[in-house]
C-alpha positions, 0 to 999 in steps of 0.5 A, spaced: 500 500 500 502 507 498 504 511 504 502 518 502 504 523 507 503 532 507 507 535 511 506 543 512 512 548 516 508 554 517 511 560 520 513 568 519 519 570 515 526 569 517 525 563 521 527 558 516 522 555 513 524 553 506 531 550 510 526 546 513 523 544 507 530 543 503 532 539 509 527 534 509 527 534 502 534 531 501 533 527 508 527 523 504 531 524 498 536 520 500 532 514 503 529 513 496 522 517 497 519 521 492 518 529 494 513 535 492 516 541 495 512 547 495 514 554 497 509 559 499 512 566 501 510 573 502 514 579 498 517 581 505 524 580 509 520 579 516 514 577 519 507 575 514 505 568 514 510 563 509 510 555 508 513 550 505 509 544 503 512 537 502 509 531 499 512 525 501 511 518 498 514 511 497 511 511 490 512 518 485 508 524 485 509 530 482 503 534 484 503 538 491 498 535 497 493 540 500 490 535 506 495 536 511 497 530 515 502 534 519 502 541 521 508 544 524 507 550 527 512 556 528 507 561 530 500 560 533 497 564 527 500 557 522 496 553 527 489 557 526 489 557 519 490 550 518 486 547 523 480 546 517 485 542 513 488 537 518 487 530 516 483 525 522 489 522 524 494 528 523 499 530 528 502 538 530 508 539 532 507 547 535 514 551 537 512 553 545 516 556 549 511 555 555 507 549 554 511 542 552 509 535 552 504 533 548 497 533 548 491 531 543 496 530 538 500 536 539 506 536 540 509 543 543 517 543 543 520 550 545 524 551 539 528 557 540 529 554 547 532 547 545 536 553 539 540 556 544 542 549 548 544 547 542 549 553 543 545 558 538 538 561 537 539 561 529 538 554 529 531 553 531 529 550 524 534 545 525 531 543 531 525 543 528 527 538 522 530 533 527 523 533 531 518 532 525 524 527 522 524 523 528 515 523 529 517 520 522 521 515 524 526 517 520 533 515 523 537 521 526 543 518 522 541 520 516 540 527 517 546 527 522 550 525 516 546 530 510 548 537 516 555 534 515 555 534 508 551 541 508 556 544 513 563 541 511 565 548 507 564 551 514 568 548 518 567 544 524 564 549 529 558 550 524 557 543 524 557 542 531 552 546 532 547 544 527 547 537 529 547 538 536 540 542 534 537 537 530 539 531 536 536 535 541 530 536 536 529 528 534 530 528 543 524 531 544 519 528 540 521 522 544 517 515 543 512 519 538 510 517 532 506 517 526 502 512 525 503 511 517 510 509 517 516 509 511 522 504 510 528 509 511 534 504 508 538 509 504 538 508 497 540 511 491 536 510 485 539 515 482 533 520 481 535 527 482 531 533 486 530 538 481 525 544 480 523 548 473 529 554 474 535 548 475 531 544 468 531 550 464 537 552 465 540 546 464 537 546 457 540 552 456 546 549 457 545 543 453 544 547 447 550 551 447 546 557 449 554 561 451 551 568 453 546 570 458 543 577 459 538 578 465 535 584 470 533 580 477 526 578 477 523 574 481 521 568 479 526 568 473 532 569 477 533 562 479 534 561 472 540 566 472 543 563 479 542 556 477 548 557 470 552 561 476 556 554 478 558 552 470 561 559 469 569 557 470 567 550 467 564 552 461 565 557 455 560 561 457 558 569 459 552 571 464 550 579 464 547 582 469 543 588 466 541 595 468 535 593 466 530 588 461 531 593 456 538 592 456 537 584 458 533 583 452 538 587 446 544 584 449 541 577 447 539 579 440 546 583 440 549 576 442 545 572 436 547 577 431 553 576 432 552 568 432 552 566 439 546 562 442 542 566 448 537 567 454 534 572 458 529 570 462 524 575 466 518 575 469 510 580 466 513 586 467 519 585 465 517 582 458 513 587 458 519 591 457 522 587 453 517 587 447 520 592 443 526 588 443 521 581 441 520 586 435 527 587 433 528 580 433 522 579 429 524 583 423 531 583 422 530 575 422 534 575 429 533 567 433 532 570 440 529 566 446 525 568 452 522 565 458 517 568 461 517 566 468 509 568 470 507 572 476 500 574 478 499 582 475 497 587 473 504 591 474 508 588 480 502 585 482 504 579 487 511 578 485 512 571 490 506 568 488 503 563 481 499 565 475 499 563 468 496 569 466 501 572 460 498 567 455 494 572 451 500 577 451 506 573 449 502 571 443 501 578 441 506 582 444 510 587 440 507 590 434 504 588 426 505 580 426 509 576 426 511 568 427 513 566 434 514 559 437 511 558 444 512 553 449 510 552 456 513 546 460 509 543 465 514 538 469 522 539 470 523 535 465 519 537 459 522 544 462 529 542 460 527 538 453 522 544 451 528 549 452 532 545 447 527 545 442 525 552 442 533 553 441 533 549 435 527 551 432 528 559 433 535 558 430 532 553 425 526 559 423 530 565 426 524 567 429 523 569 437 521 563 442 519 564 448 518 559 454 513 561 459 513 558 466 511 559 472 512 561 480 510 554 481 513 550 475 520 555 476 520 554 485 517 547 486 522 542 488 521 535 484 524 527 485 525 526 477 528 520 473 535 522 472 533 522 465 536 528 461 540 528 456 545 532 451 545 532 444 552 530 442 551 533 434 547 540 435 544 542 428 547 549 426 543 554 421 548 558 420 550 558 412 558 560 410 562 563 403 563 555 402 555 554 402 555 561 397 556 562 389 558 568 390 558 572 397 559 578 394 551 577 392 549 576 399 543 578 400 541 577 408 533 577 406 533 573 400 525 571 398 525 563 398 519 558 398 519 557 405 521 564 407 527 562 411 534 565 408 541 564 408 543 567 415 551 568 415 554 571 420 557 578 420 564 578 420 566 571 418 568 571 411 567 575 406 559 576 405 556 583 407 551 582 412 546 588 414 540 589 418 536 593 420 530 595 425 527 598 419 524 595 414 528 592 408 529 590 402 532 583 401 539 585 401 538 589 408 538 595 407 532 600 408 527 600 404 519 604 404 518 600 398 510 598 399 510 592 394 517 590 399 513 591 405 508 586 403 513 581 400 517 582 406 511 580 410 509 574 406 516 572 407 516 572 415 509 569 416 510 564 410 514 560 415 508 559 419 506 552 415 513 549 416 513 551 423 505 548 425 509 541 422 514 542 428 508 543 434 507 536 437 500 535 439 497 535 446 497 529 450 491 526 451 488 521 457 483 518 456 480 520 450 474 517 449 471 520 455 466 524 454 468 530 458 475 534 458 479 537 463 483 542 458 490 546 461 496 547 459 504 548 462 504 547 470 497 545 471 499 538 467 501 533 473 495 536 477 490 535 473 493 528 471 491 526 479 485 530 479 482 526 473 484 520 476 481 521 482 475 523 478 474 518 474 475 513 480 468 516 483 465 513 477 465 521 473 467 519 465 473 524 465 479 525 461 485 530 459 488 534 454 494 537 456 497 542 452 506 543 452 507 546 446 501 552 444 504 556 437 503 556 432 497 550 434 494 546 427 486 549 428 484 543 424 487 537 429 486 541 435 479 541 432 479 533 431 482 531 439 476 536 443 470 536 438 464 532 440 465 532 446 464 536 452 471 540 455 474 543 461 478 548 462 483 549 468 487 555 469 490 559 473 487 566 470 481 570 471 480 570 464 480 563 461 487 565 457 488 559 453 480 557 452 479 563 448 484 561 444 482 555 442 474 557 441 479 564 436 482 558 432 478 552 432 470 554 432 469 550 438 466 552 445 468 551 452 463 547 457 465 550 464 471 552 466 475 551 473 479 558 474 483 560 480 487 567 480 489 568 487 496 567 486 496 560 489 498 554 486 491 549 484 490 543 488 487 536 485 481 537 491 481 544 489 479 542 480 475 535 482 470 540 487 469 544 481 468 539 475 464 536 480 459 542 480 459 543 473 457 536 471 452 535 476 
């Protein structure tokens, strides 16, 4: 039988609740368990209410719990709020200075106290991880040896202390212990914990991508920081911008110049970045973005989820042009669709961009160790030996399929202009009118070859008679709320999408027609429904929508499917 155990660390800013959770993770991680680590937190240094929520399983899960089967509070305030959503059996380990023992299945433990006996007051989540570890049955050794590992660059001092806090925390639970009970025998099962920032990063990288432009934007940042470890070791150059502007030119500059890069930002920082979008548009120049979604409008919430800039991004800059758009939703997917929107940007010389999420970017994941560099990456880069006559280069030359040769400035003998302006096939500004619709019908007349390159979305029972539609982040959770629905006897399936523009209107039309669909969003507009209705002529039923900043839960879209169906 599957144990299946959600653990919820909840207290205020700068008590160390995301160490908690990290620890917890690679404690569990390291046992050969499964995790789901959710960080929920205030845009504050101090105070307010944060949380990590971890899932723990003995087989994978790749979606965050929601009822809670242990609850440790920091603060009194953590307790009150949750009390609602504490399973039957669950335990609580309340941090209390006055009242210690245990009581109703409420453990109070004076963790600051036992910090300071440790020999520091810092130390009071290591005291905290001990405890839940030890209700857990875990054995101390295994965090024993993991805070070793942690603090071995510090030196024994630091080691000391933190291990001296975690036995007093591990010492305080006593005998005490949950009733579901895991097998704790360390193992490697050569699984990584990783979240969607490390992937997309790792994609990167797996590309080739060698330049990296950004300005700090939660949450995009951890793309940006997850490169700094390979600086000495690859071939590579990372600038921190004056600002998204800049970011976004100096990514172009660097493609010119035939160099593969990335920035990464948040809305408002794509917001900035759309006249950027156009140049690349218009001088033909391969520019990848991620937009790392954050609820709006202006700064909005910037800690917390949304997938809310769908609309946006397919429109964004002015005139039209082709873009690809992709939205991963899993680490994995994440590191192989930035792989592909740096082939197919090269390939088309078209922006790509990449949209995540707070959710997808920051939430910790145990994946299969599955990723994988491709040895001999394809170049669209054409050379004066591919060229009858390179003095007769033309950089927008007319072609059937409206890709031209690209060459790159300064590497043999053809000329190579550009323009953010209009021009004619050879680069140069023209005002030209028949020009300027030939030049238009050469960009967009990639769009054919390009819809071919799309992958379809992926279908869970398909022929159920009623689909739950969503897109990037949202997969993994709808694939568990469709399985609990259809083990209520509810006729349910799914339709996943990954890959969204340019999208095929005629098959997208064959997958959802003839049948009653869902969406599931995390917008107060139903982004990607209106999508669907613009190009293929088909109507959404219902709509299960959340716009509060929070992450979706299974319980949350089986309570409103259910309601809609009935």
């Amino acid at each position: 039988m599957t144990i299946d155990i959600t653990v919820k660390i909840g207290g205020e800013a700068g008590q160390g609740i995301q160490t908690i959770g990290t620890l917890l993770s690679q404690v569990c991680h390291g046992a050969g368990l499964f995790i789901f680590s959710v960080d929920d937190f205030e845009s504050r240094i101090r105070g307010g209410h944060s949380f990590n929520l971890l899932r723990i399983s003995d087989e994978p899960v790749k979606a965050p719990g929601n009822g809670l089967d242990i609850l440790v509070a920091l603060d009194q305030r953590t307790l009150s709020l949750n009390r609602d959503n504490l399973a039957q059996d669950a335990m609580v380990i309340l941090n209390s200075d006055t009242d210690v023992g245990f009581k109703e299945n409420i453990l109070s433990i004076p963790l600051k106290g036992l910090a300071k006996e440790a020999g520091g007051a810092i130390t009071a989540n290591t005291v905290a991880a001990g405890a839940i570890l030890s209700i857990l049955g875990a054995p101390y050794k295994i965090l024993e040896n993991l805070l070793k590992n942690r603090f071995a660059a510090k030196g024994e001092k630091i080691i000391n202390l933190n291990t001296t806090a975690a036995k007093k925390g591990y010492g305080a639970a006593g005998e005490i212990r949950f009733s579901k009970k895991f097998s704790w025998t360390p193992q490697d099962t050569g699984a990584v914990i990783i979240n969607g920032s490390r992937a997309i990063a790792m994609g990167a990288l797996a590309s080739d991508c060698r330049f990296f432009s950004f300005y700090p934007m939660s949450p995009a940042t951890g793309i940006m920081t997850s490169v700094v470890p390979f600086m000495d070791k690859l071939p590579i150059v990372m600038e921190q911008a004056e600002d998204e502007i800049a970011a976004v030119n100096m990514a172009i500059g660097a493609s010119f110049a035939g160099v593969r890069s990335l920035t990464a930002t948040s809305g408002g920082g794509f917001c900035l970045m759309t006249e950027g979008l156009g140049l690349a548009a218009i001088s033909e120049t391969p520019l990848v973005i991620v937009n790392a979604q954050r609820p709006g409008p202006a700064t909005g919430l910037p800690t917390r989820t949304a997938q809310a800039d769908l609309l946006f991004v397919l429109n964004a800059s002015q005139d039209s042009f082709p873009r690809f758009v992709f939205a991963p939703g899993s680490p994995m997917e994440a590191f192989e669709l930035t792989k592909k929107a740096f082939a197919l940007s090269e390939k088309y010389q078209v922006p790509a961009i990449v949209l995540t999420d707070q959710f997808l970017n920051n939430s910790q994941v145990t994946q299969e160790n599955t990723f994988v560099v491709d040895e001999n990456l394809p170049t669209f880069i054409c050379h004066d030996d591919d060229m009858t006559d390179p003095g007769q280069y033309m950089r927008y030359c007319f072609t059937q399929d409206g890709i031209s040769p690209r060459a790159i400035p300064g590497r043999g003998k053809a000329i190579v202009r550009a323009t953010g302006n209009e021009h004619n096939e050879a680069g140069q500004i023209s005002e030209d009118a028949e020009n300027k619709i030939a030049m238009s019908k050469k960009r967009n007349g990639k769009c054919k070859a390009m819809i071919q390159e799309m992958d379809l979305p992926r279908v869970l029972h398909g022929d159920s008679n009623t689909l739950l539609v969503g897109w990037g982040s949202s997969r993994e959770i709808i694939i568990e709320a469709c399985t609990a629905l259809r083990q209520k006897g509810k006729d349910v399936g799914a339709v996943l999408i990954k890959e969204i523009w340019p999208l095929d209107r005629d098959r997208w039309r064959d997958i959802l027609k003839d049948r009653t669909f869902i969406m599931v969003e995390q917008n107060s507009n139903c982004q990607m429904g209106q999508i669907i209705s613009r190009e293929t002529g088909l109507f959404y039923h219902g709509a299960v929508l959340k716009d509060d900043g929070r992450p979706l839960y299974p319980e949350y879209i089986i309570e409103k499917t259910t309601q809609i169906m009935e």
